[in-house]
C-alpha positions in Angstrom: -61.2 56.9 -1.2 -63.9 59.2 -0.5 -63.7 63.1 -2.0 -63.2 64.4 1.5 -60.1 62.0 2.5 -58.9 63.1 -1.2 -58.8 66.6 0.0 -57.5 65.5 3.8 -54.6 64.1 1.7 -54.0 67.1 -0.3 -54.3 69.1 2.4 -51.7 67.5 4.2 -48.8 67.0 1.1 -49.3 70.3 0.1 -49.0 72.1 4.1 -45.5 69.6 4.1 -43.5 71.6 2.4 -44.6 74.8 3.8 -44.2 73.8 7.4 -40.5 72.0 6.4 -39.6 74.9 4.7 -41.0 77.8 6.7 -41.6 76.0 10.2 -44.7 76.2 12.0 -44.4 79.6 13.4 -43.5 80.7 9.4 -46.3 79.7 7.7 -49.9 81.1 8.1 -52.9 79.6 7.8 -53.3 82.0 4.8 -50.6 80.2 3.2 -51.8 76.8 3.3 -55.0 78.0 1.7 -53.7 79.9 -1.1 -51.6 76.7 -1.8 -53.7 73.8 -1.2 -56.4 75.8 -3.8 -59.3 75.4 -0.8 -61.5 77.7 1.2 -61.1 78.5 4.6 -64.1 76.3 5.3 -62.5 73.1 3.4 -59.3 73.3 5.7 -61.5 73.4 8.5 -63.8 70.7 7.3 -60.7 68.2 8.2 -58.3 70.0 10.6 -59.4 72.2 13.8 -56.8 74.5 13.8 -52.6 74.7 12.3 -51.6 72.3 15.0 -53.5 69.7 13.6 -52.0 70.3 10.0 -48.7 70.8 11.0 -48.8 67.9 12.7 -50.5 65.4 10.5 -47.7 67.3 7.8 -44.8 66.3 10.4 -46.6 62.6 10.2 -47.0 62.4 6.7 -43.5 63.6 6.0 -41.9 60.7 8.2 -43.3 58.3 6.8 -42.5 58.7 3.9 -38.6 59.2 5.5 -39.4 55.0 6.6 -40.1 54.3 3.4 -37.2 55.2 2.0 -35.5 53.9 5.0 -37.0 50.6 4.8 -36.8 50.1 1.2 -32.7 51.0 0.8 -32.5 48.6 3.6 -34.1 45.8 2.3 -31.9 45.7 -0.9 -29.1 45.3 1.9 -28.3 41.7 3.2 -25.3 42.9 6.5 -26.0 44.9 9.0 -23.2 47.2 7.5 -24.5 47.0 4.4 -27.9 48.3 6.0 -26.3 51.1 7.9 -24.3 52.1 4.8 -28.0 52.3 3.0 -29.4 54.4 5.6 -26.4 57.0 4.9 -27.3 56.3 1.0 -30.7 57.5 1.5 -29.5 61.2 3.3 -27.4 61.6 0.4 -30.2 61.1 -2.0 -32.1 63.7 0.5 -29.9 66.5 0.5 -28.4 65.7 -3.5 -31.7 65.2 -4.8 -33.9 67.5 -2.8 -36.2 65.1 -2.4 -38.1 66.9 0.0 -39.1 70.9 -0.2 -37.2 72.1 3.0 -34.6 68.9 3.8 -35.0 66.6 6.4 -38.4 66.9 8.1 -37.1 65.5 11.0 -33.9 67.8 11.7 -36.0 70.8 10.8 -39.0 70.0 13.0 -36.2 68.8 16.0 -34.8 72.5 15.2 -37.4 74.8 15.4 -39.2 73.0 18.4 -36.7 72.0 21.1 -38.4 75.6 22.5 -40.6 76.1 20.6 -43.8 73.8 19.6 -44.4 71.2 22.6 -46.1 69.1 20.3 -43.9 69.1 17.4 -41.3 68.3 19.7 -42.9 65.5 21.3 -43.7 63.9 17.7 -39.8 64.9 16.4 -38.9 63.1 19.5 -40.9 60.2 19.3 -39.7 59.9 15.4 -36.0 60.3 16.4 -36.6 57.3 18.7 -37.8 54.9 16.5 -34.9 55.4 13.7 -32.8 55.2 17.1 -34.5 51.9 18.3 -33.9 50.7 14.6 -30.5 51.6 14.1 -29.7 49.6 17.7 -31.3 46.5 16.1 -29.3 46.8 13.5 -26.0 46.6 15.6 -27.8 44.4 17.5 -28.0 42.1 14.7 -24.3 42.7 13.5 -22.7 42.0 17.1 -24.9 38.8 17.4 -23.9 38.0 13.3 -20.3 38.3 14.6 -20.0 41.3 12.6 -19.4 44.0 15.0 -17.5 43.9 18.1 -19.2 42.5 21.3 -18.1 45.2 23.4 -19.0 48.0 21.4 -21.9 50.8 23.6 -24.6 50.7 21.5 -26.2 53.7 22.7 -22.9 55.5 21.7 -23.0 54.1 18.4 -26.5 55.5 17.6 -25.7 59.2 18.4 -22.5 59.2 16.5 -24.3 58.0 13.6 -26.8 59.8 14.0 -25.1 62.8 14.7 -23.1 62.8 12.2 -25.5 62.0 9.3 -27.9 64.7 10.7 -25.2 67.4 11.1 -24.0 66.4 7.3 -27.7 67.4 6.0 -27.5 70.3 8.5 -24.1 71.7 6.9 -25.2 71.2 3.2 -28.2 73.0 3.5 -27.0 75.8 5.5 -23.8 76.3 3.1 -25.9 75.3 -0.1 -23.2 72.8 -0.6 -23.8 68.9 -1.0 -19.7 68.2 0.1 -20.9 68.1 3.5 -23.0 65.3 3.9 -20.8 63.4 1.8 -17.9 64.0 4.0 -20.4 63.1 7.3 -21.3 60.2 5.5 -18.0 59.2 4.7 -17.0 59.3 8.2 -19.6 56.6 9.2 -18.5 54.1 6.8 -14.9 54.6 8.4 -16.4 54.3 11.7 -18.1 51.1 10.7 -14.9 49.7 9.3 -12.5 50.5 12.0 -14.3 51.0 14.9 -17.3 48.3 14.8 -16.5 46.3 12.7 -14.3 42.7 14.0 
């Protein structure tokens, strides 16, 4: 890897947390600089302006949410199991603060849903794909014989969803990790008696 991707790459990681943390209308340009440890000149050597760093920040943060999506997943064998990882990985999130800010996703969906059009449009497009994935997954269970037939998928996925989400979104706000226990507690139950056969 070339000197200039290096410094893309720092770039990038180090502008994460600020923008998680702060938001994009938060954090100056100023900021970024004094943190990444670059001149003006280096940040605009790789990004034309804060969009494109926020952005490529809101990119790199997600992936990095799939990977520890996908790997808690794969350890899983039922689709239960797999859902059950996925609420394993937001407690890891919130308990071990894995990222500076919380969820990238829930606080990019927050700050944009008036603000940024861009941001949105990426926190949307993220939101979908863990959505698409999480319908395979109960895809997979009803055709496995594992989950009821007649179960609405599409409901399914925003209680989940919701409630996961909205148990990070409690814990942070009231400093207090109770919450996305009890969220995530509430999921395996719904599993259990509500999809499950």
């Amino acid at each position: 890897m070339g000197k200039g991707q290096v410094t893309k790459e720092h770039i990038i990681r180090q502008s994460a947390g600020l923008f998680n943390t702060k938001g994009f209308t938060g954090t100056s340009l100023s900021e970024i600089i004094e943190r990444c440890n670059v001149r003006k000149g280096g940040i605009y050597n790789h990004f034309e302006n804060k969009d494109e760093i926020a952005l490529a920040a809101f990119d790199y943060m997600f992936a990095q949410l799939k990977n520890l999506l996908t790997e808690a997943m794969s350890e899983r064998s039922t689709p239960a199991e797999k859902i059950l990882a996925i609420c394993d990985v937001y407690i890891d999130v919130v308990e071990q603060n894995i990222w500076e800010g919380g969820c990238p996703l829930l606080n990019t969906a927050v700050e944009n849903d008036d603000g940024h059009p861009l941001l949105k449009q990426r926190a949307q497009l993220a939101m979908l794909e863990l959505m698409t994935g999480l319908g395979d997954i109960l895809r997979e269970g009803i055709k496995l014989g594992q989950f009821r037939s007649d179960i609405d998928v599409e409901a399914v996925i925003s209680v989940v969803i919701a409630l996961i989400e909205g148990g990070v979104m409690l814990s942070k706000l009231h400093n207090d990790n109770k919450y996305i226990r009890y969220c995530t507690n509430q999921v395996k139950v719904y599993i259990h008696s509500d999809l499950a056969i």
